[in-house]
Backbone atoms as SQL, in Angstrom:
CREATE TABLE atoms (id INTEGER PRIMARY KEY, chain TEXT, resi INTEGER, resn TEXT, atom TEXT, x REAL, y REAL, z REAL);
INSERT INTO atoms VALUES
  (1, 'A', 1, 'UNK', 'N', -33.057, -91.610, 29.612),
  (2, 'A', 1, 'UNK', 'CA', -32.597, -90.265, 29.873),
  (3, 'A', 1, 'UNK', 'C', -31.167, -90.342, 30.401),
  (4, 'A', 2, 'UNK', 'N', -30.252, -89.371, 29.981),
  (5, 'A', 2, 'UNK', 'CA', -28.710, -89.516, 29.996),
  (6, 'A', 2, 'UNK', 'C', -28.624, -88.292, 31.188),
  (7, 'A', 3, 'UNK', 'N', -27.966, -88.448, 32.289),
  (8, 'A', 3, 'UNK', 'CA', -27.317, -87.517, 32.987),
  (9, 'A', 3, 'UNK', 'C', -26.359, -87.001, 33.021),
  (10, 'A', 4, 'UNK', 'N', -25.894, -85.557, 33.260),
  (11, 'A', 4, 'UNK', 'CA', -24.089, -85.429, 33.277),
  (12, 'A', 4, 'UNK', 'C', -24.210, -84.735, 34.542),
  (13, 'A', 5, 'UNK', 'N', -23.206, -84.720, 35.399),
  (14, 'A', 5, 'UNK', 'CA', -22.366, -85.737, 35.073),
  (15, 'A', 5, 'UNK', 'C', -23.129, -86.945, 35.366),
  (16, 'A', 6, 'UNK', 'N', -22.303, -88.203, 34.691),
  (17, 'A', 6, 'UNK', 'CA', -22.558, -89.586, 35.306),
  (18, 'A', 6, 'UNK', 'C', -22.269, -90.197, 36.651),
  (19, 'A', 7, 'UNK', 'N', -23.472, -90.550, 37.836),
  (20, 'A', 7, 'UNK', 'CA', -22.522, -91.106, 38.894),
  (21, 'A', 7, 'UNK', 'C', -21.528, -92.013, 39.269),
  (22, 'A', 8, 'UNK', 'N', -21.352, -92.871, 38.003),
  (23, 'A', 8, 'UNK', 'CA', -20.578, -93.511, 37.925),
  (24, 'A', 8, 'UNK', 'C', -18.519, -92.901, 37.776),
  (25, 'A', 9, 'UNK', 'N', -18.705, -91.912, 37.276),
  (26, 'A', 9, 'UNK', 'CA', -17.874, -90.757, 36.723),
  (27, 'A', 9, 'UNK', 'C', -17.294, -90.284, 37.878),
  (28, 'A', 10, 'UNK', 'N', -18.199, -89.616, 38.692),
  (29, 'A', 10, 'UNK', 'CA', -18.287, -88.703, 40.372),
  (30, 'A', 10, 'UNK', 'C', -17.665, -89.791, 41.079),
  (31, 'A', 11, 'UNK', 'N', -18.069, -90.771, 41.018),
  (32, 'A', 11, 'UNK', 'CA', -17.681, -91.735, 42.153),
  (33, 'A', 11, 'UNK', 'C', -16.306, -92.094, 42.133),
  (34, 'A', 12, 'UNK', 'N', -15.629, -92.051, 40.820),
  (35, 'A', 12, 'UNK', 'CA', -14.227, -92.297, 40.749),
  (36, 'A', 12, 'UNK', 'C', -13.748, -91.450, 41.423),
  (37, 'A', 13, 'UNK', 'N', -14.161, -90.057, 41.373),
  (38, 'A', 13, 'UNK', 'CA', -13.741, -89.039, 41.961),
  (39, 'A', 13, 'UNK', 'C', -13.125, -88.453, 43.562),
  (40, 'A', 14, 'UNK', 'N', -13.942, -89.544, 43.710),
  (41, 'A', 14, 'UNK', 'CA', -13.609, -89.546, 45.293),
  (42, 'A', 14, 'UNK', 'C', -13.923, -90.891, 46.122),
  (43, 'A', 15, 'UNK', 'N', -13.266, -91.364, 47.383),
  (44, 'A', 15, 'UNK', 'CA', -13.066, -92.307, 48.002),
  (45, 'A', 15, 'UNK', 'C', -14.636, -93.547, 48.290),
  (46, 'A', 16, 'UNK', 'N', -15.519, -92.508, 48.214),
  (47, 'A', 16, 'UNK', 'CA', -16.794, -93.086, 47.968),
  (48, 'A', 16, 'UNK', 'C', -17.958, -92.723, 48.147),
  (49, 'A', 17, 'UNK', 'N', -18.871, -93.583, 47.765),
  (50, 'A', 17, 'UNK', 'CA', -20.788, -92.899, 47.210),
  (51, 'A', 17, 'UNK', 'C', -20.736, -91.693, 48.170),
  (52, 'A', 18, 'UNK', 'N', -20.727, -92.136, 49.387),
  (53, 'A', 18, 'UNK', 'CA', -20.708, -91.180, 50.937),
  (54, 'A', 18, 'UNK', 'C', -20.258, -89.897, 50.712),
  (55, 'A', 19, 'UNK', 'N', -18.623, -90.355, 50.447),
  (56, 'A', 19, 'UNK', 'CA', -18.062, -88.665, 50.466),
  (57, 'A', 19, 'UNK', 'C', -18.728, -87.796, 49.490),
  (58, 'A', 20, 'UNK', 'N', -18.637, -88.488, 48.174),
  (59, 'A', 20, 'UNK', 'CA', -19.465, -87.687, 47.531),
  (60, 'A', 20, 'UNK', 'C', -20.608, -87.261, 47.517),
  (61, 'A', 21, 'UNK', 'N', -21.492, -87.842, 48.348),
  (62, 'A', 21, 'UNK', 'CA', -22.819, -87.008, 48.445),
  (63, 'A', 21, 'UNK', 'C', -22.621, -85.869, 49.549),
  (64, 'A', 22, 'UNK', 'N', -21.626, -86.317, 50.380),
  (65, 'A', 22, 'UNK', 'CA', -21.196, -84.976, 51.821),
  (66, 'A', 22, 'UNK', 'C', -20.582, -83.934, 51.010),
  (67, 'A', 23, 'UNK', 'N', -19.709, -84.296, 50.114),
  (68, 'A', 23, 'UNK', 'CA', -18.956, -82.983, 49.437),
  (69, 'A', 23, 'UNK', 'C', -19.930, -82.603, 48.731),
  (70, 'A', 24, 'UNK', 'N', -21.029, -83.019, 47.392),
  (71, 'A', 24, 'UNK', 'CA', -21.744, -82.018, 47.227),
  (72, 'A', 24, 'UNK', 'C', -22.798, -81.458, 47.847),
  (73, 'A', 25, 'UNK', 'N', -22.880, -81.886, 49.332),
  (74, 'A', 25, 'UNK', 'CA', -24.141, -81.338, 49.681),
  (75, 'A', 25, 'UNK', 'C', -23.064, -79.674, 50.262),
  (76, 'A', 26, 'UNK', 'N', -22.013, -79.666, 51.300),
  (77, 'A', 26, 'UNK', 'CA', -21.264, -79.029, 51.335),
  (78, 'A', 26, 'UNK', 'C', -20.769, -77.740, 50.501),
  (79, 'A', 27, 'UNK', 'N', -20.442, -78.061, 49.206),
  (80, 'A', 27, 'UNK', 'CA', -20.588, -77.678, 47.969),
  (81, 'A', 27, 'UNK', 'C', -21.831, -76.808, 47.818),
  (82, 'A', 28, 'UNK', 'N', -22.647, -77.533, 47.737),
  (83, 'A', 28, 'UNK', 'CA', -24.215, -77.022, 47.173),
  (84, 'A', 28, 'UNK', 'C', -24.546, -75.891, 48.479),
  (85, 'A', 29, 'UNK', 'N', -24.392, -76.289, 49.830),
  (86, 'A', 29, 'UNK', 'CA', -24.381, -75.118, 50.709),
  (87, 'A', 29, 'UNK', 'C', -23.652, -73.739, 51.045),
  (88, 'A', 30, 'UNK', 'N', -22.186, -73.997, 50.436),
  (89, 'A', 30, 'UNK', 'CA', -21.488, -72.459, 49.835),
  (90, 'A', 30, 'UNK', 'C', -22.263, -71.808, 48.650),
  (91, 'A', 31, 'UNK', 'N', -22.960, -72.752, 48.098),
  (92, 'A', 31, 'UNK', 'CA', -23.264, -71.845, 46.875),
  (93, 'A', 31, 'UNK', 'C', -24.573, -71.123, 47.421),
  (94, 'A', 32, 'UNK', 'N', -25.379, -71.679, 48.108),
  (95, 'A', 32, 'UNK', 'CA', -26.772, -71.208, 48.592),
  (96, 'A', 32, 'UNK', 'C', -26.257, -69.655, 49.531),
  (97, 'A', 33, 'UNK', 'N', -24.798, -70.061, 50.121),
  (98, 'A', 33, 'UNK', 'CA', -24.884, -69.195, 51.303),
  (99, 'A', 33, 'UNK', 'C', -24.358, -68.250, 50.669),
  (100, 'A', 34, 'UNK', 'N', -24.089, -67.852, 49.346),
  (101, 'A', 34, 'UNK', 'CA', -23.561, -67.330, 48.042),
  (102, 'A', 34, 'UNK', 'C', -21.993, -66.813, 47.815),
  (103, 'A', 35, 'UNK', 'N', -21.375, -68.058, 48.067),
  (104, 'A', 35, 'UNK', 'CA', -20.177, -68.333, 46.934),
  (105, 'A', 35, 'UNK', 'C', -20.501, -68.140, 45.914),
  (106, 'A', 36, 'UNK', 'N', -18.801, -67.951, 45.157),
  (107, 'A', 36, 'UNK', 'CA', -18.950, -67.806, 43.646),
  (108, 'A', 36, 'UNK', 'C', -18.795, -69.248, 43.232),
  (109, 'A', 37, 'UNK', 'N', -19.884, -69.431, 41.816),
  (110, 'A', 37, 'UNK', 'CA', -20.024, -70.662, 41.206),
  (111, 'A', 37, 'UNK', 'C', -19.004, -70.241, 40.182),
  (112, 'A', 38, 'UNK', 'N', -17.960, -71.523, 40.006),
  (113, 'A', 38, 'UNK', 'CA', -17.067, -71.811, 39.278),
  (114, 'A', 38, 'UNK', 'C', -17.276, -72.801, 37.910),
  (115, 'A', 39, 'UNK', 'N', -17.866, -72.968, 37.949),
  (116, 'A', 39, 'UNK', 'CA', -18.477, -73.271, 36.128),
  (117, 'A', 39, 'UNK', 'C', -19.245, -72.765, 35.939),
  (118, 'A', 40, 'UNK', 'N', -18.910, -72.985, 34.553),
  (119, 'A', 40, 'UNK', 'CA', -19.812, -72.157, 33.342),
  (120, 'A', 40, 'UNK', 'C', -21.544, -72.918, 32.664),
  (121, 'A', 41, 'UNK', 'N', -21.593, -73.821, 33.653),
  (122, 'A', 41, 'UNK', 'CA', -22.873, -74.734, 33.055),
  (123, 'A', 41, 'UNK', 'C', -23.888, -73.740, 33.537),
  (124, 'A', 42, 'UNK', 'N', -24.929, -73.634, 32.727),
  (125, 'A', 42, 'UNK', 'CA', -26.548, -73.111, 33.546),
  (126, 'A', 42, 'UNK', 'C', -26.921, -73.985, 33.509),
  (127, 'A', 43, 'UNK', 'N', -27.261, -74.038, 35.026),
  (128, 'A', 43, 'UNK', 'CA', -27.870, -74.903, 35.842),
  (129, 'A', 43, 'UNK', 'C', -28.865, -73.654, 36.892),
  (130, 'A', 44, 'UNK', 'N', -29.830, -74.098, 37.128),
  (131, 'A', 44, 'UNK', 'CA', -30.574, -73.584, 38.783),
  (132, 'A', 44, 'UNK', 'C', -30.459, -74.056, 39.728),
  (133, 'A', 45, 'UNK', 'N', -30.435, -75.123, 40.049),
  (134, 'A', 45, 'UNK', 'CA', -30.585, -75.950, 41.463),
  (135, 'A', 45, 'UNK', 'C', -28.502, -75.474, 41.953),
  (136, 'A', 46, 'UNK', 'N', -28.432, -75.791, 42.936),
  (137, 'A', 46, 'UNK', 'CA', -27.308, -75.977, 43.723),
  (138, 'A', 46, 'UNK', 'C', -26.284, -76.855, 43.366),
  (139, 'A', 47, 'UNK', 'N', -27.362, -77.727, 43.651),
  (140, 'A', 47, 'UNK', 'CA', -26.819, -79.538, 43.938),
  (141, 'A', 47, 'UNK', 'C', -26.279, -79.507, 42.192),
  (142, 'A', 48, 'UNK', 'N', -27.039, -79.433, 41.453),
  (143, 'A', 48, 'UNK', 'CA', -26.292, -79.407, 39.770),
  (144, 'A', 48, 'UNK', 'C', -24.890, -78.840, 39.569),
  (145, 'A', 49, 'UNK', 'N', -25.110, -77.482, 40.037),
  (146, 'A', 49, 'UNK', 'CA', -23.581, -77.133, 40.002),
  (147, 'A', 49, 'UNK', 'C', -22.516, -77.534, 40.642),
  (148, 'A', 50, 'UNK', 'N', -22.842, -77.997, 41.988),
  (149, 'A', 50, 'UNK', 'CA', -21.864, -78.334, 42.342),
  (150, 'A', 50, 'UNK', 'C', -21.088, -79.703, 41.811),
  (151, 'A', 51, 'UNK', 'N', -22.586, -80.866, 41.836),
  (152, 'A', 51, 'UNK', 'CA', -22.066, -81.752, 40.619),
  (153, 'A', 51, 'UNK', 'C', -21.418, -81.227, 39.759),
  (154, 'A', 52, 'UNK', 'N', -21.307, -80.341, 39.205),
  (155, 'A', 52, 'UNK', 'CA', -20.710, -80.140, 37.576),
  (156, 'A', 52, 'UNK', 'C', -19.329, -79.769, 38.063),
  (157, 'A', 53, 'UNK', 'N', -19.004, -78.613, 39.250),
  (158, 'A', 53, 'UNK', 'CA', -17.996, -78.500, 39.600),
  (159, 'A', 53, 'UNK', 'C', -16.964, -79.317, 39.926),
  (160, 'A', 54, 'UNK', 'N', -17.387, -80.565, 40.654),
  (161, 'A', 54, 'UNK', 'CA', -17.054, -81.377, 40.810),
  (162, 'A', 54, 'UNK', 'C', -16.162, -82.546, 39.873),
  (163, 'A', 55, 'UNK', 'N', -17.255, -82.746, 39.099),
  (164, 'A', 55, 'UNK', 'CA', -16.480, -83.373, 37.697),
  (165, 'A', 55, 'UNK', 'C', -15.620, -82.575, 36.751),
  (166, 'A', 56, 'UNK', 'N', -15.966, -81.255, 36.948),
  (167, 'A', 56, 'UNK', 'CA', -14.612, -81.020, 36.130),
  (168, 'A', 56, 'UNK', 'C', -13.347, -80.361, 37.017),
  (169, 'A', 57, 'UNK', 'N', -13.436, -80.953, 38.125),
  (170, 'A', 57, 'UNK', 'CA', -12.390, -80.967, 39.191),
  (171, 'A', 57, 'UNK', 'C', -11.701, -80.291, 39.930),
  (172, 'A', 58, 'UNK', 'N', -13.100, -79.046, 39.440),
  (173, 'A', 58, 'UNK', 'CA', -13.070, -77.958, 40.293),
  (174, 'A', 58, 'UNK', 'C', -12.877, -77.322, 42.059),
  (175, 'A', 59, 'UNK', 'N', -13.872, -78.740, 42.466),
  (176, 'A', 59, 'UNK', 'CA', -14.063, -79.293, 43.913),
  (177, 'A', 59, 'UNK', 'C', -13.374, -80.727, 44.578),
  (178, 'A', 60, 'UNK', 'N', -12.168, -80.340, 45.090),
  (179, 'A', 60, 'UNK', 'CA', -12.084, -81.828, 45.254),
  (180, 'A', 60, 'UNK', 'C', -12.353, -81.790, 46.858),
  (181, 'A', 61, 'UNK', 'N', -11.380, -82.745, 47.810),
  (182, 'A', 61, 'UNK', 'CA', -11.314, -82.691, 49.303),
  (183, 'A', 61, 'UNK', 'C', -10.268, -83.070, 49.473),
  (184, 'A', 62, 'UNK', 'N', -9.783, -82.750, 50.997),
  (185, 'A', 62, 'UNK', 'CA', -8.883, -83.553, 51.520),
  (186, 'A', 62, 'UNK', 'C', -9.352, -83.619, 53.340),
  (187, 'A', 63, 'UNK', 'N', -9.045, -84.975, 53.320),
  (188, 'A', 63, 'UNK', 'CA', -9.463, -85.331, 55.079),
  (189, 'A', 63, 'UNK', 'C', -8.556, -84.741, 55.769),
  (190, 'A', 64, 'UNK', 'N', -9.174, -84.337, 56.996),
  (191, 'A', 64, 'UNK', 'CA', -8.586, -83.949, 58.532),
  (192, 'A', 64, 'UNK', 'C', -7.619, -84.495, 58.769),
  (193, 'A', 65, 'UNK', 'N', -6.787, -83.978, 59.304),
  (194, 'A', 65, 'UNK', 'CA', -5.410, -84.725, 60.399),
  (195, 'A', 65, 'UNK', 'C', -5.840, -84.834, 61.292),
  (196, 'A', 66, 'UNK', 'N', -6.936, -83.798, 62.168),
  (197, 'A', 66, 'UNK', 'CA', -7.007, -83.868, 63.505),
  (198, 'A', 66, 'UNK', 'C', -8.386, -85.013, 64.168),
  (199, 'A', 67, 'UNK', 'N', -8.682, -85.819, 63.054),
  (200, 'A', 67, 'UNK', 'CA', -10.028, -86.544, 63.391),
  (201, 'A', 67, 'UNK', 'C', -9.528, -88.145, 62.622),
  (202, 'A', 68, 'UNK', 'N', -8.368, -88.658, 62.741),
  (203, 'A', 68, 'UNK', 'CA', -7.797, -89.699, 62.201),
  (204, 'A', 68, 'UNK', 'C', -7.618, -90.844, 63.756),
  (205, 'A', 69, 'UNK', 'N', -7.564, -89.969, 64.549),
  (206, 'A', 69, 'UNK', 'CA', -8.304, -91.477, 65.786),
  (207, 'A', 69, 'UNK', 'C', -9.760, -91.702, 65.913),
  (208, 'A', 70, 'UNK', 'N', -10.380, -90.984, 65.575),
  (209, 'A', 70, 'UNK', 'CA', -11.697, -91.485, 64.674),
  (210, 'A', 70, 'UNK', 'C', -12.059, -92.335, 63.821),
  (211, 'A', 71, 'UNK', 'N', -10.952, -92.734, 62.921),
  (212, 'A', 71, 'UNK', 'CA', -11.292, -93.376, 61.858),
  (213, 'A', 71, 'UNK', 'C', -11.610, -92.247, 60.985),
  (214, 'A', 72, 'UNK', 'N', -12.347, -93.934, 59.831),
  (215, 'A', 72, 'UNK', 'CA', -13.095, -93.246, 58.606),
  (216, 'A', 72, 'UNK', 'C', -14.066, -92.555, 58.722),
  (217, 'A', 73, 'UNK', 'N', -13.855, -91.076, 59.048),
  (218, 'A', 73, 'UNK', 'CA', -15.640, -90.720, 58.911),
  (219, 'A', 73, 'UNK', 'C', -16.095, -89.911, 57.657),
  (220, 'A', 74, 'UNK', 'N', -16.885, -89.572, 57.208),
  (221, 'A', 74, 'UNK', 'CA', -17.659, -89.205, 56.594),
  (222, 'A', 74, 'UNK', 'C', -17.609, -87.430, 55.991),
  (223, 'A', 75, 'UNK', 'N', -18.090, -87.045, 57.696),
  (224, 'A', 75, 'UNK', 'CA', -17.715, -85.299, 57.427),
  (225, 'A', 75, 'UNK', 'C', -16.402, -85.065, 58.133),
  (226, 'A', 76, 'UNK', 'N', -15.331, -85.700, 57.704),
  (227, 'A', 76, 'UNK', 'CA', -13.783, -85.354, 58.833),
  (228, 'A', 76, 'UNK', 'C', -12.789, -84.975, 57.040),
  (229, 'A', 77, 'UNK', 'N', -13.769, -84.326, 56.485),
  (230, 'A', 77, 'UNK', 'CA', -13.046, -83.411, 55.442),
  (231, 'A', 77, 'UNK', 'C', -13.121, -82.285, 54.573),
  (232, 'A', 78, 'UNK', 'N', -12.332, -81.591, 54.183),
  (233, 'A', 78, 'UNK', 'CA', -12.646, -79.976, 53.931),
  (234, 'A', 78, 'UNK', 'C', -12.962, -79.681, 52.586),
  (235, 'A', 79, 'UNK', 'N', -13.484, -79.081, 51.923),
  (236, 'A', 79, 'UNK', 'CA', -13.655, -78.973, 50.457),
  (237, 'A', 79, 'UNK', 'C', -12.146, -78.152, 50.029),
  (238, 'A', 80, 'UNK', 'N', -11.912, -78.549, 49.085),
  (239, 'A', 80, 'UNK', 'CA', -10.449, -78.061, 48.224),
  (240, 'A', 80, 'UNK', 'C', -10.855, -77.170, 47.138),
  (241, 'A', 81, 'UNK', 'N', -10.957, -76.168, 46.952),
  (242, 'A', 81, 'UNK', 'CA', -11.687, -75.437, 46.009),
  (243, 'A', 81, 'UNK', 'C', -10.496, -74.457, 45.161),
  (244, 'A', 82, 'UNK', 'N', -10.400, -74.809, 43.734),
  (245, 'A', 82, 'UNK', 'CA', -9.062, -74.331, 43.388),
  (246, 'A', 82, 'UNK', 'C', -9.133, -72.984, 43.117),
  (247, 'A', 83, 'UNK', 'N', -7.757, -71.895, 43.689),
  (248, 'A', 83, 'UNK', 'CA', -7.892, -70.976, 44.071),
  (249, 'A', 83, 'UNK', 'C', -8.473, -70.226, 42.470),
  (250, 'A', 84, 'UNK', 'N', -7.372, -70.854, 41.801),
  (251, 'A', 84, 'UNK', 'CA', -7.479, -69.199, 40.727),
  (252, 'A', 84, 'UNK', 'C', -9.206, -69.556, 39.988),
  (253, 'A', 85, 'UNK', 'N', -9.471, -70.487, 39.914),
  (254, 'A', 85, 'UNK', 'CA', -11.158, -70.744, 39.323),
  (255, 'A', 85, 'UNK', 'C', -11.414, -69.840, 40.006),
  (256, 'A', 86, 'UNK', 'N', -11.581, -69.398, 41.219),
  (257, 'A', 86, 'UNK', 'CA', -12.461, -69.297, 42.362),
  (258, 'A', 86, 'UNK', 'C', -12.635, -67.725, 42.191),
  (259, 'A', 87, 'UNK', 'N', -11.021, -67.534, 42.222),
  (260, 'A', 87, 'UNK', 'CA', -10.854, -65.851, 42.331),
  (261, 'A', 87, 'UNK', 'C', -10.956, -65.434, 40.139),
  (262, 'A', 88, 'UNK', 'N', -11.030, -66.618, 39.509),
  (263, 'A', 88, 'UNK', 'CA', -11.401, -65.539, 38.028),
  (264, 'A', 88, 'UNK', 'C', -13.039, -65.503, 38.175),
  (265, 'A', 89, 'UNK', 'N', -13.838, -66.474, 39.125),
  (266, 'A', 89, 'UNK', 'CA', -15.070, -66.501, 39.146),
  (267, 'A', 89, 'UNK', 'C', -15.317, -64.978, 39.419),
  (268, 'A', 90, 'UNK', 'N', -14.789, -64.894, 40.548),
  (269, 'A', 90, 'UNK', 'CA', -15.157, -63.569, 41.515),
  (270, 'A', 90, 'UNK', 'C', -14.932, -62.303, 40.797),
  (271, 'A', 91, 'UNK', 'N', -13.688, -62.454, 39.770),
  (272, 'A', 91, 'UNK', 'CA', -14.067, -60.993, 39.050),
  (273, 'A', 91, 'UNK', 'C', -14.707, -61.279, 38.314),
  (274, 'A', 92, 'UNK', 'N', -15.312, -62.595, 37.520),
  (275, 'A', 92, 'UNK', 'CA', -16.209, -62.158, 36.561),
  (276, 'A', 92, 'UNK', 'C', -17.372, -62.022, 37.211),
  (277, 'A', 93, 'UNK', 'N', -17.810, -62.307, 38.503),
  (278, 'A', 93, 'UNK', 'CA', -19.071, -61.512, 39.013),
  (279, 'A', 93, 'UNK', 'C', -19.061, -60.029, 39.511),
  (280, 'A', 94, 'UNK', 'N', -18.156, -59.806, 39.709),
  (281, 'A', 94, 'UNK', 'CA', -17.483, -58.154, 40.022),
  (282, 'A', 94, 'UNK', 'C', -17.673, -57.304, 38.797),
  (283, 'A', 95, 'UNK', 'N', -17.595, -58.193, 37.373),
  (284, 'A', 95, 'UNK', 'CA', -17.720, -57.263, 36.276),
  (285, 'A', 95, 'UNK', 'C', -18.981, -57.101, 35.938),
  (286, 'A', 96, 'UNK', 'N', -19.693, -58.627, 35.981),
  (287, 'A', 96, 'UNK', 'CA', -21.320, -58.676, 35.922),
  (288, 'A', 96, 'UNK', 'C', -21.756, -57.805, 36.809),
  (289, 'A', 97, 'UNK', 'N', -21.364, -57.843, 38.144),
  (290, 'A', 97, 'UNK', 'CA', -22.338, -56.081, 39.153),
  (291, 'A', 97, 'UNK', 'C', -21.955, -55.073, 38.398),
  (292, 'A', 98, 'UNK', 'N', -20.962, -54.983, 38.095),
  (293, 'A', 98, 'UNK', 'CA', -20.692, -53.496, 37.044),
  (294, 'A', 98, 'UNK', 'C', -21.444, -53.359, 36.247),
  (295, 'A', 99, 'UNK', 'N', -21.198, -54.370, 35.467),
  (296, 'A', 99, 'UNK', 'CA', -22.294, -53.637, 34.271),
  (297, 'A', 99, 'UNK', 'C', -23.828, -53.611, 34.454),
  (298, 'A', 100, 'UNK', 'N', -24.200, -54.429, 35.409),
  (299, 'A', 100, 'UNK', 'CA', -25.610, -54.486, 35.605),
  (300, 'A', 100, 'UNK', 'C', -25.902, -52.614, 36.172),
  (301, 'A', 101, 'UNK', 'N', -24.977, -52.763, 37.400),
  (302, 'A', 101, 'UNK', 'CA', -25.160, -51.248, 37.912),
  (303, 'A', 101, 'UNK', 'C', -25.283, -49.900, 36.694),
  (304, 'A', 102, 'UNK', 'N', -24.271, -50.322, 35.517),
  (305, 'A', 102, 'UNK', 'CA', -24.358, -49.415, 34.955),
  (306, 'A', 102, 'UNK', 'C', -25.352, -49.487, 34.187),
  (307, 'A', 103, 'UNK', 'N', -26.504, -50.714, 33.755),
  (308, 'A', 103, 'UNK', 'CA', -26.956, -50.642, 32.794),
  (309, 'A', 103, 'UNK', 'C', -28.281, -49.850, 33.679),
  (310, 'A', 104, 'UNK', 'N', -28.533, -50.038, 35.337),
  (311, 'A', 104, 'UNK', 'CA', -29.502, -49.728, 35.847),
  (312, 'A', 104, 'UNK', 'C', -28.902, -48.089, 35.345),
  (313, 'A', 105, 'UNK', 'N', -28.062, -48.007, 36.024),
  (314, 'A', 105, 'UNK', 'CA', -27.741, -46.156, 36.025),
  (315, 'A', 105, 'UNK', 'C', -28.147, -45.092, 34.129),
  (316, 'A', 106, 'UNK', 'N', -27.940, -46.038, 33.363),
  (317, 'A', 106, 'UNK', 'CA', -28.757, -45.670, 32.026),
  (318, 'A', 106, 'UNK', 'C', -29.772, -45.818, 31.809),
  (319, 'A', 107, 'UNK', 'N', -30.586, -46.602, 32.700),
  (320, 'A', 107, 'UNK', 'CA', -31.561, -46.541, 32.708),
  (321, 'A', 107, 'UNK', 'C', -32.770, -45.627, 32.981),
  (322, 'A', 108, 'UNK', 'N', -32.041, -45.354, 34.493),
  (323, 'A', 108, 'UNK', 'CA', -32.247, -44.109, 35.200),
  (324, 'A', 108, 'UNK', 'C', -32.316, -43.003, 34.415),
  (325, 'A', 109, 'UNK', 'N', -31.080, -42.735, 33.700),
  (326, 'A', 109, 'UNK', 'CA', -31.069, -41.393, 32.710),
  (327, 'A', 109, 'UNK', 'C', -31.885, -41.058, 31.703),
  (328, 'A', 110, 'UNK', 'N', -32.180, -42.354, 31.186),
  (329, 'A', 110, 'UNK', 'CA', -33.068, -42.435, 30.259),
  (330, 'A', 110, 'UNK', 'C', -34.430, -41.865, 30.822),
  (331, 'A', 111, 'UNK', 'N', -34.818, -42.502, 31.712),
  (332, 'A', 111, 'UNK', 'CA', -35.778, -42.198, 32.298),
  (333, 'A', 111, 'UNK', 'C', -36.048, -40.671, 32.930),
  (334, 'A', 112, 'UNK', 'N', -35.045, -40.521, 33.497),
  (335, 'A', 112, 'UNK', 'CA', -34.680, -38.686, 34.126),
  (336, 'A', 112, 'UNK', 'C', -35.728, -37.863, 32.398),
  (337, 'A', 113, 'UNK', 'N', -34.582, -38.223, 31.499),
  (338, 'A', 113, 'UNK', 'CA', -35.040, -37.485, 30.664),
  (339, 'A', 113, 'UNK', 'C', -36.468, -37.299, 29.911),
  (340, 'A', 114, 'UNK', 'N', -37.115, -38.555, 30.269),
  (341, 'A', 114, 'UNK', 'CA', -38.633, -38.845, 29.556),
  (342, 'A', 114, 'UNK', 'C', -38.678, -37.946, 30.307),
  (343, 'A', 115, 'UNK', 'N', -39.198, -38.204, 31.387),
  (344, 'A', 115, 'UNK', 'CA', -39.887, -36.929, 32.730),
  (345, 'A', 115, 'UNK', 'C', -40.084, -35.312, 32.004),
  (346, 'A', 116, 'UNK', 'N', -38.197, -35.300, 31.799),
  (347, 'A', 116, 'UNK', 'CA', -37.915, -34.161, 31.471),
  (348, 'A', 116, 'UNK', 'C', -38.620, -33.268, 30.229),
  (349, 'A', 117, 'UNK', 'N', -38.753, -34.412, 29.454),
  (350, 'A', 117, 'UNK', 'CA', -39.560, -34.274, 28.076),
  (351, 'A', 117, 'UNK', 'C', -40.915, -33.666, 27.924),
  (352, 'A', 118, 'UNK', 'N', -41.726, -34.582, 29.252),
  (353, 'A', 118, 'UNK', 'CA', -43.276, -35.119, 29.210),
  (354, 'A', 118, 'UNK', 'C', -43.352, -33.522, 29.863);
């Protein structure tokens, strides 16, 4: 069985196994807390998309300044999330509530009128 992305792929992606499992868990928790998802893959789970986001380099990071007498750590970095993906995501979910709203609101009418009929 073939996966995409490949972890081998992800891992180039960033400094290592670690970060990358912190950035997509990170990742995967904006999306739960409902961010807009920036690819176009259907997927259900979280963790998938954000993988996917990820590889196509949607999500990257960059470490703290203020946690560098610390050392290397782990969570001492921010997700980089590129703006304009982010904000064409957001209107295309802005257009999807539209039309959903409108398709409920014809619905409605439709319905008004059976009533009206019966």
């Amino acid at each position: 069985m073939m996966l995409y992305p490949a972890i081998n792929e992800l891992n180039k992606l960033t400094d290592s196994r670690y970060t990358l499992v912190v950035l997509t868990a990170k990742r995967a928790r904006d999306i739960i807390d409902g961010k807009p998802v920036l690819t176009d893959v259907e997927a259900e789970r979280p963790v998938s998309l954000a993988t996917n986001e990820i590889a196509e380099g949607l999500i990257t990071y960059k470490r703290s300044d203020g946690h560098k007498e610390e050392g290397e750590t782990f969570e001492n970095f921010e997700l980089d999330i590129k703006c304009d993906a982010a904000l064409a995501s957001d209107a295309a979910q802005v257009e999807n509530a539209e039309e959903v709203q409108s398709e409920a609101e014809v619905e409605e009418t439709v319905a008004e009128e059976t009533d009206l009929d019966a």
